[in-house]
C-alpha positions in Angstrom: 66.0 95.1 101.4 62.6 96.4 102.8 60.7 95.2 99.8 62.1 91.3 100.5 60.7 91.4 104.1 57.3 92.9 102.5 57.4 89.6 100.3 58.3 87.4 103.2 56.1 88.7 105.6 52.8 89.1 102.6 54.0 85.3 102.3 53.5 84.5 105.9 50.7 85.7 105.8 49.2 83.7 103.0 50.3 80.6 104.9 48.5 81.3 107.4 44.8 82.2 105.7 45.6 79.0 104.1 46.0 76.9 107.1 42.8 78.5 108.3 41.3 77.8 104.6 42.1 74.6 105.3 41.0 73.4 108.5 37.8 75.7 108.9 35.8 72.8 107.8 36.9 71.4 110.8 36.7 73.9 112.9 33.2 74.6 112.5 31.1 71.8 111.3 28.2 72.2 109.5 26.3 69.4 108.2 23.4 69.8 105.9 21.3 66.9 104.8 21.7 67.7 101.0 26.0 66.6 101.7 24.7 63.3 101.6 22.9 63.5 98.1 25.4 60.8 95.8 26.1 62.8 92.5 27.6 60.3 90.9 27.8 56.4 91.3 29.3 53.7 89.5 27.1 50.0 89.7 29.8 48.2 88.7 32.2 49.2 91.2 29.9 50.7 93.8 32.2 53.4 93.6 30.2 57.1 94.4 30.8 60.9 94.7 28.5 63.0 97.0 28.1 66.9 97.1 30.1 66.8 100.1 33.4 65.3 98.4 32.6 67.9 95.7 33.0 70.7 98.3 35.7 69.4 100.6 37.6 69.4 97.3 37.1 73.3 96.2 37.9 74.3 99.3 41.2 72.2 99.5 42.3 73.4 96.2 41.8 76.9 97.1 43.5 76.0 100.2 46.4 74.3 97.9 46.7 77.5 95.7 47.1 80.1 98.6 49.8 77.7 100.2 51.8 77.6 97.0 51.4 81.4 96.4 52.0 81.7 100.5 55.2 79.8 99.3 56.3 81.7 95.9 56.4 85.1 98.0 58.3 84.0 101.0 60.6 82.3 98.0 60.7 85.5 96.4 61.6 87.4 99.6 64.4 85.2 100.4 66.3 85.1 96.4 65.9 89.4 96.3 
């Protein structure tokens, strides 16, 4: 019984760095000039990518895995 609200709570938890994961670009806003490089760009389309996509993306995919592992524990907690 005690080890299901360990998982619940550990996964509470985890939500909660990942909502903070998630919106601490927002919170604090750094801008550097270098964000603005392009990477990648398509002439056809005029499609690009710049190093800022490329970061806003790690972080939201680390933001993404603590969620679902946030998730899984609370999941855990609930089944045992």
């Amino acid at each position: 019984m005690a080890f299901s609200k360990i998982l619940t709570i550990t996964g509470i938890l985890l939500n909660l760095l990942a909502s903070i994961i998630l919106i601490w670009q927002y919170i604090i806003p750094k801008h550097y000039v270098d964000d603005d490089f392009i990477v990648k760009m398509d002439k056809e389309t005029g499609n690009y990518l710049q190093k800022k996509h490329l970061k806003e993306q790690r972080v939201n995919l680390v933001g993404f895995f603590v969620l679902g592992l946030g998730f899984l524990f609370e999941l855990l907690g609930t089944i045992i």
